[in-house]
C-alpha positions as CSV (number, residue, x, y, z in Angstrom):
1,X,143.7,102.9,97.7
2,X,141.9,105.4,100.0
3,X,140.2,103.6,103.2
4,X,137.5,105.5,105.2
5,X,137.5,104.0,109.3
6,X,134.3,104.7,110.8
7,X,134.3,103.7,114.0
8,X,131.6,103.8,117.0
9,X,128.9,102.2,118.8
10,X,126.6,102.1,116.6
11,X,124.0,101.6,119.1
12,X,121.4,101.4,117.5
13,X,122.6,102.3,113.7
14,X,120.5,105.2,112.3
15,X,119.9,107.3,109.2
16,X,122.4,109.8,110.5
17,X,125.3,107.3,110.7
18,X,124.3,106.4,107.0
19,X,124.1,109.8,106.0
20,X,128.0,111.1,107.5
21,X,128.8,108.1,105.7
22,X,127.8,108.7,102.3
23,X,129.2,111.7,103.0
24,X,132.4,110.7,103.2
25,X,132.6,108.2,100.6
26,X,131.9,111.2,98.2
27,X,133.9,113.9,99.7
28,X,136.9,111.9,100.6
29,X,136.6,109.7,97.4
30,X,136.8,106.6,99.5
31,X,137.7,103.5,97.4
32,X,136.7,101.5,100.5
33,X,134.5,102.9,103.8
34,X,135.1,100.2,106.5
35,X,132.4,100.5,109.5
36,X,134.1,99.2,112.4
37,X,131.5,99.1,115.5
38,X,133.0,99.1,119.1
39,X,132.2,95.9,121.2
40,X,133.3,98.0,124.5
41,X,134.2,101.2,123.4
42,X,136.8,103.1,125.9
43,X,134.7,106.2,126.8
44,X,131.2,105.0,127.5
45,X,129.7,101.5,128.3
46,X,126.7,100.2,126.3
47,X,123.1,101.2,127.5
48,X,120.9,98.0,128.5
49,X,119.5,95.8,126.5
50,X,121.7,96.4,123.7
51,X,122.3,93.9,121.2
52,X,125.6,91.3,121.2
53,X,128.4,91.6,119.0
54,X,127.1,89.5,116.1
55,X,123.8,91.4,116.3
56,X,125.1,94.4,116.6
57,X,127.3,93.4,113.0
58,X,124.2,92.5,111.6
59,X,122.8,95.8,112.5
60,X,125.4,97.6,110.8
61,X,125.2,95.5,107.7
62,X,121.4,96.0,107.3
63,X,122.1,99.6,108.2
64,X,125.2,100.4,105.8
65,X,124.0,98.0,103.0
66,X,123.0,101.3,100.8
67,X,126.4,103.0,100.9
68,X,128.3,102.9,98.0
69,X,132.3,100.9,98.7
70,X,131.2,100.1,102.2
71,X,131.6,97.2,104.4
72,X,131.2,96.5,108.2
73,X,134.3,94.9,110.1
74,X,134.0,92.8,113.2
75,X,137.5,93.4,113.9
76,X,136.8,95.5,117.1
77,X,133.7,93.3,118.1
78,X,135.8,90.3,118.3
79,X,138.0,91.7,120.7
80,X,136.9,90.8,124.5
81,X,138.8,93.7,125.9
82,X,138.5,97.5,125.8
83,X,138.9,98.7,122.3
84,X,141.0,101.1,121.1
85,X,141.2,102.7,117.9
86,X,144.8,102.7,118.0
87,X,145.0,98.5,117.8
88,X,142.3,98.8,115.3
89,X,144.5,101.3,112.9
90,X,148.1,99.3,113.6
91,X,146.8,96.5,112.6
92,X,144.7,97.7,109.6
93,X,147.7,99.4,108.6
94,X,149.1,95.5,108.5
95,X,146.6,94.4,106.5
96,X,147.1,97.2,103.8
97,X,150.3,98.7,104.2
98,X,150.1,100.8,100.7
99,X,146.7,102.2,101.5
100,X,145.7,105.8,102.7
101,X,143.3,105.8,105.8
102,X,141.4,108.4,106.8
103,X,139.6,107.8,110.5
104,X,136.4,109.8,110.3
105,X,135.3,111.8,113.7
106,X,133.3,114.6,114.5
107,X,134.2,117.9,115.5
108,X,134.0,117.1,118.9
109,X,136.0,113.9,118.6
110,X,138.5,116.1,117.4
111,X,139.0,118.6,120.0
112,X,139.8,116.0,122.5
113,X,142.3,113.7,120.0
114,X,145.1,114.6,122.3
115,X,144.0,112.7,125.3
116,X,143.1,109.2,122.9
117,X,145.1,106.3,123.8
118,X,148.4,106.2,121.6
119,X,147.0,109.4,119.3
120,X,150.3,110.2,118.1
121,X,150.4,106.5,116.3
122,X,147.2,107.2,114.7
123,X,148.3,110.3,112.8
124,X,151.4,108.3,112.0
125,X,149.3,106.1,109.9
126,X,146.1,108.0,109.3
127,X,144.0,111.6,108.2
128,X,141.8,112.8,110.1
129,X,138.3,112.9,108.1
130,X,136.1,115.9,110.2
131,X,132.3,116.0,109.9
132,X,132.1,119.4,109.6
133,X,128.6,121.4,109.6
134,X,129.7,124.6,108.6
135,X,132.5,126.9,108.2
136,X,131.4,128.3,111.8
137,X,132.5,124.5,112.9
138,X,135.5,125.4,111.4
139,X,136.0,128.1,113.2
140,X,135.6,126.7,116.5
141,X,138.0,123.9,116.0
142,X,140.7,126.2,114.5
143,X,143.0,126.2,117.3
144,X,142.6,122.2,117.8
145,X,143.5,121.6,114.4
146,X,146.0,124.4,114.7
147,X,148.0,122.3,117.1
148,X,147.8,118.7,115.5
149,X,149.0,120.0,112.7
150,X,151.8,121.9,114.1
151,X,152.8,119.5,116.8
152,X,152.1,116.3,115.5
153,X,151.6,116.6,111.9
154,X,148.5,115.8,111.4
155,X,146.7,115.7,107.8
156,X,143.4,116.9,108.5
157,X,140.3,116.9,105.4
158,X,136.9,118.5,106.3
159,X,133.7,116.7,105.1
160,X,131.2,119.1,105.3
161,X,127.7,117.8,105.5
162,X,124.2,118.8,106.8
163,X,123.5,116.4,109.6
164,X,120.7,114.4,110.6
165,X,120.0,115.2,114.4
166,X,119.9,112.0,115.9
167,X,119.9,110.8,119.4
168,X,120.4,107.0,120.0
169,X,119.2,107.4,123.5
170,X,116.3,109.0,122.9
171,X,115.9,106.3,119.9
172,X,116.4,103.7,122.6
173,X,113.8,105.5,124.2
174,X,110.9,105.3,121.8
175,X,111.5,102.0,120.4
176,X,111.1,100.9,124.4
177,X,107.5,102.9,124.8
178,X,106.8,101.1,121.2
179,X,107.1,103.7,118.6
180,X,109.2,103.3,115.6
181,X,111.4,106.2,115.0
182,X,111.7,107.5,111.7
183,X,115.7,107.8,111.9
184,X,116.0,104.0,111.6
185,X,115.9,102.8,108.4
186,X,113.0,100.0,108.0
187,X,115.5,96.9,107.7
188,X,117.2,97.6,110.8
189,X,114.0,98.7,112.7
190,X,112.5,95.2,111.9
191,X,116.0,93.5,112.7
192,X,115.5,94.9,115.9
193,X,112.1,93.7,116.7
194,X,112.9,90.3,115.8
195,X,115.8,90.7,118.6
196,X,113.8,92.5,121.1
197,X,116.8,94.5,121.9
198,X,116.5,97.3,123.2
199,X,113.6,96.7,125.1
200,X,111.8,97.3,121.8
201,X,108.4,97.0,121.6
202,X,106.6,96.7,118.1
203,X,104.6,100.0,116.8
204,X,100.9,98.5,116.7
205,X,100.5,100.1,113.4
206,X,103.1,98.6,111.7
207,X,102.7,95.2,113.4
208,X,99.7,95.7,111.6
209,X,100.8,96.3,108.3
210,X,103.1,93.3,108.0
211,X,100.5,91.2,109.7
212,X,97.6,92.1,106.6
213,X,100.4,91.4,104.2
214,X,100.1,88.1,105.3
215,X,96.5,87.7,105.2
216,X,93.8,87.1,103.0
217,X,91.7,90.3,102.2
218,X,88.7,89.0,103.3
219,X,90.2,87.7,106.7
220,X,91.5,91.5,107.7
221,X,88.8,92.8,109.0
222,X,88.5,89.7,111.4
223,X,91.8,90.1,112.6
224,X,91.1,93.9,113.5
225,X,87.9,92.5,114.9
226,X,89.4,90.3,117.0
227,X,92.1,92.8,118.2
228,X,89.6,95.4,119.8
229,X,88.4,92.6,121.1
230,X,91.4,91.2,122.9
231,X,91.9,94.8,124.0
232,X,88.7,95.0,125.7
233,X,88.6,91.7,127.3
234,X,92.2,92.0,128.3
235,X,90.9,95.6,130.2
236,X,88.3,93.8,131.6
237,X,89.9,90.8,133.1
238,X,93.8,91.9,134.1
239,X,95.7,90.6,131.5
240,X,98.7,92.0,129.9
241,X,96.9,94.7,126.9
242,X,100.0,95.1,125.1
243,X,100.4,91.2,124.6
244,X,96.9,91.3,123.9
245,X,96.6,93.0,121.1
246,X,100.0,91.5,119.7
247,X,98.9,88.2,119.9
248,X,95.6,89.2,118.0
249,X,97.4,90.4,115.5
250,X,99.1,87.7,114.4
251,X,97.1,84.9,115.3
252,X,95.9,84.6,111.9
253,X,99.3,85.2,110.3
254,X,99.9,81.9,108.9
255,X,96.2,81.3,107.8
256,X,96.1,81.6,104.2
257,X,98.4,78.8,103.7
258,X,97.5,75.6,102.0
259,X,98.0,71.9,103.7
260,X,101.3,71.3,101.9
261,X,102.4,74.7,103.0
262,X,101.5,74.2,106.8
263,X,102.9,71.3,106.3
264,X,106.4,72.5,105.0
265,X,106.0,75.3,107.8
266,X,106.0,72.6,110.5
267,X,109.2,70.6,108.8
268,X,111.0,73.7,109.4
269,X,110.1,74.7,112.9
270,X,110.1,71.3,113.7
271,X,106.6,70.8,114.7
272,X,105.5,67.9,115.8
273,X,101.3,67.2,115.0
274,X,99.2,64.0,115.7
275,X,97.0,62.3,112.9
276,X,94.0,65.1,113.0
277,X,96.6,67.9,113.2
278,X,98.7,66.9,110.0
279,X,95.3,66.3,107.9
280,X,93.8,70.2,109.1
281,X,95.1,73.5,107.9
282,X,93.0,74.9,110.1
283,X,94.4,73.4,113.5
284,X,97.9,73.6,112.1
285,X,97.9,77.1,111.3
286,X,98.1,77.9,115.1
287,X,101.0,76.4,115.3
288,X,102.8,77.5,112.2
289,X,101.5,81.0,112.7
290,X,103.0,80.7,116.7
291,X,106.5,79.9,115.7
292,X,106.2,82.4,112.3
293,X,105.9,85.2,114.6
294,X,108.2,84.5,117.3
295,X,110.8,84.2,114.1
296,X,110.0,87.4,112.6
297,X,108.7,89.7,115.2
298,X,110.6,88.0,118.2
299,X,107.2,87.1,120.5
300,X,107.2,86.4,124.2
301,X,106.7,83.0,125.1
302,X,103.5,84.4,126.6
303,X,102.1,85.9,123.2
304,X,103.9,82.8,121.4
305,X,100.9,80.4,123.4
306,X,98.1,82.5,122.9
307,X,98.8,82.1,119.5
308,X,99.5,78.7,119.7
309,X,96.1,77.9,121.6
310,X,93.8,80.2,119.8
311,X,91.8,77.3,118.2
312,X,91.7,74.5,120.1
313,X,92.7,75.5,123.6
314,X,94.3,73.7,126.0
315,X,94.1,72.2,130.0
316,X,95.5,75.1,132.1
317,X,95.4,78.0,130.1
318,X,96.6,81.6,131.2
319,X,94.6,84.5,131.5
320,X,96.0,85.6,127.9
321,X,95.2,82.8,126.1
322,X,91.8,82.7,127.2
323,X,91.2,86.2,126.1
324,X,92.5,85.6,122.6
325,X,90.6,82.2,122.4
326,X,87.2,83.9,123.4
327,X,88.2,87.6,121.4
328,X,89.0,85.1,117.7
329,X,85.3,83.5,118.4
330,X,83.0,86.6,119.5
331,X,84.8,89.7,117.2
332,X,82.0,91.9,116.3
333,X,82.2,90.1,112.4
334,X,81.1,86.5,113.8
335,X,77.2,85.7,113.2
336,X,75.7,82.8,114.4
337,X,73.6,81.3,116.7
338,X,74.3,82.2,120.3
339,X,77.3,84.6,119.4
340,X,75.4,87.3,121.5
341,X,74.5,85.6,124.6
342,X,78.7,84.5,124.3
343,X,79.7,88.0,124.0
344,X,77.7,89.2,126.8
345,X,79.3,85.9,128.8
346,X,82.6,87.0,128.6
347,X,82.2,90.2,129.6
348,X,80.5,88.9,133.3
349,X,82.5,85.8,133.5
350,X,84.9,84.7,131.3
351,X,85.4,81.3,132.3
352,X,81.8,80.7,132.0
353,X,82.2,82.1,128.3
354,X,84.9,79.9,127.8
355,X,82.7,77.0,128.7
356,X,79.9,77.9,126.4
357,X,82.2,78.9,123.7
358,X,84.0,75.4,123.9
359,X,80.9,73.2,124.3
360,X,79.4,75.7,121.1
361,X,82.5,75.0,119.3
362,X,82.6,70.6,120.3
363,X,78.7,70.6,118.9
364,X,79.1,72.3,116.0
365,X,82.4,69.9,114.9
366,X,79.9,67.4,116.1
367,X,77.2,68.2,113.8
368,X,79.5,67.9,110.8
369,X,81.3,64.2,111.9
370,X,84.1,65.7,113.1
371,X,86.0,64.1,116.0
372,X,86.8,67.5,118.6
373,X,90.9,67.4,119.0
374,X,91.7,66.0,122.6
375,X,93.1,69.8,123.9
376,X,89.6,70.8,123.4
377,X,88.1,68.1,125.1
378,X,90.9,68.8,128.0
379,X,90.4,72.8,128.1
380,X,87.2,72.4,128.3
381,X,87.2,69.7,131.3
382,X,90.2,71.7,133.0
383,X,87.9,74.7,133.5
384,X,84.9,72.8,134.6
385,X,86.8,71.2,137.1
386,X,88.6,74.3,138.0
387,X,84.7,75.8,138.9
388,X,83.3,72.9,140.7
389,X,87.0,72.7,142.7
């Protein structure tokens, strides 16, 4: 049996890690291609924000899942102490003592094997599987494999292969400053929103996309609506922009969903709703569509309320949630009585606005023998008070 080892940090996994790895699986006609990410590897320490062990594995998995014979190993993750390949081969070795390993590196990986911890019982019990660009690579590394070979024996395979230039840092980078970098393969680039590792930051665009997958046709163009909005107001007023248009993104997410389906929503996020709540799609999907998107895309507790609020407010509400309340009612796509004299509001005062937009909102319920929900009554009261105080 022929065993590939390919070991590293994996931090983040990218399409040039999958690429070397296919690689290898075909060159080296691997029966078995065991990924084997470093919880602390010996020659670097793990950039902030990066993801746990178990995340990390998960990574991997999502990452990996495409390449033919291989699997990911949490062998090195669930050490607590330093790592070293050396353990990781022994005791692999144990595990399959007929089998032929081959611990994949790049060239320069190779040209400082010498100073690894224990190296010598690593070609005891291993080849060496080189990434290997071109026969000029080859060249350079001559006297390096010149030596292992003659000194130590070493059994040394080339897998030549056209690499993917990839920089995790720089990856790290751009998924901080909210872009989405085309070297991460889609599964794990969600993966990582939903973990916020990374400092990771969703690209607008395809926060988007998933967001109108979700929706309705007819209800898209409210939601961008209602974004440019949020953006504007949240300009105006101070609050947080990015959060802003997050929140009106998915505020709407869960809206196309029946009663029954709120309802089943609720049963699983363990949502708790009084009488009117459990009777109204339309107040439930707040909170449905609050806790969706903190599961999926990972939300801030600050973005997780303005969702939550959007359509019936509440006593004491942030700056945020105000701004998404008042962008979901004016978006340039509302007409109805008033809506101008509101938009103009919010733009002078937006606690005035908000007052308007709630005593609007309490008569028109009104008007149809519908009891308001007590947080509107509250929100509404909360920022009179809050003027006259």
């Amino acid at each position: 049996m022929r065993i590939g080892i390919y070991g590293g940090s994996f931090n983040p996994p990218h399409a040039g890690h999958v690429h070397a790895a296919e690689n290898a699986v075909k060159c080296l006609s691997l029966d078995e291609l065991i990924v084997m990410p470093a919880r602390e590897p010996p020659h670097k320490t793990l950039s902030a924000n990066s993801p746990g062990p178990a995340e990390r594995a998960v990574l991997c998995e999502l990452a990996f899942s495409s390449v033919v014979n291989a699997r990911v190993s949490t062998l090195e993750l669930d050490r607590e102490e330093v790592s070293y390949t050396a353990d990781t081969v022994l005791q692999l070795r144990k595990e399959f003592p007929d089998a032929e390993f081959f611990l994949l590196m790049g060239t320069d990986m190779l040209a400082s094997f010498t100073s690894w911890y224990a190296f010598e019982k690593i070609l005891q019990n291993c080849s060496l599987g080189v990434f290997c660009r071109a026969a000029e690579d080859e060249r350079i590394i001559a006297t390096a494999v010149d030596e292992l070979k003659r000194k130590y024996g070493a059994r040394i395979k080339f897998v030549p292969f056209s690499p993917v230039e990839v920089s995790s840092t720089e990856l790290r980078e751009a998924l901080s400053e909210g872009k989405k970098p085309q070297q991460l393969p889609e599964a794990v680039y969600a993966e990582i929103i939903r973990l916020r590792c990374y400092g990771a930051k969703p690209e607008k665009e395809w926060l988007r996309a998933q967001s109108y997958a979700c929706l309705k046709p007819k209800r898209i163009p409210h939601v961008q609506g209602t974004e440019l909005t949020a953006v504007r107001l949240a300009k105006r007023w101070g609050a947080n922009v990015e959060d802003a248009a997050e929140a009106a993104i998915l505020h709407d997410i869960t809206k196309k969903l029946e009663l029954n389906e709120q309802l089943l929503l609720c049963e699983r996020y363990g949502i708790m709703n009084d009488a009117s709540e459990a009777e109204n799609a339309k107040l439930l999907h707040a909170k449905t569509g609050a806790a969706y998107a903190r599961e999926r895309f990972g939300v801030s507790d600050a973005v997780y309320d303005a969702i939550r609020w959007h359509t019936t407010g509440r006593a004491g509400m942030t700056l945020l949630e105000k701004v998404i309340y008042m962008a979901d009612y004016i978006e340039p796509n509302r007409d109805f009585p008033g809506v101008e004299k509101l938009r103009a509001l919010a733009e002078s005062d937006l606690d005035a606005a908000m007052i308007l937009g709630l005593e609007m909102s309490l008569e028109d319920l009104r008007s149809y023998g519908i009891s308001p929900h007590v947080n509107s009554l509250e929100a509404l009261k909360a920022i009179r008070d809050s003027r006259n105080s």
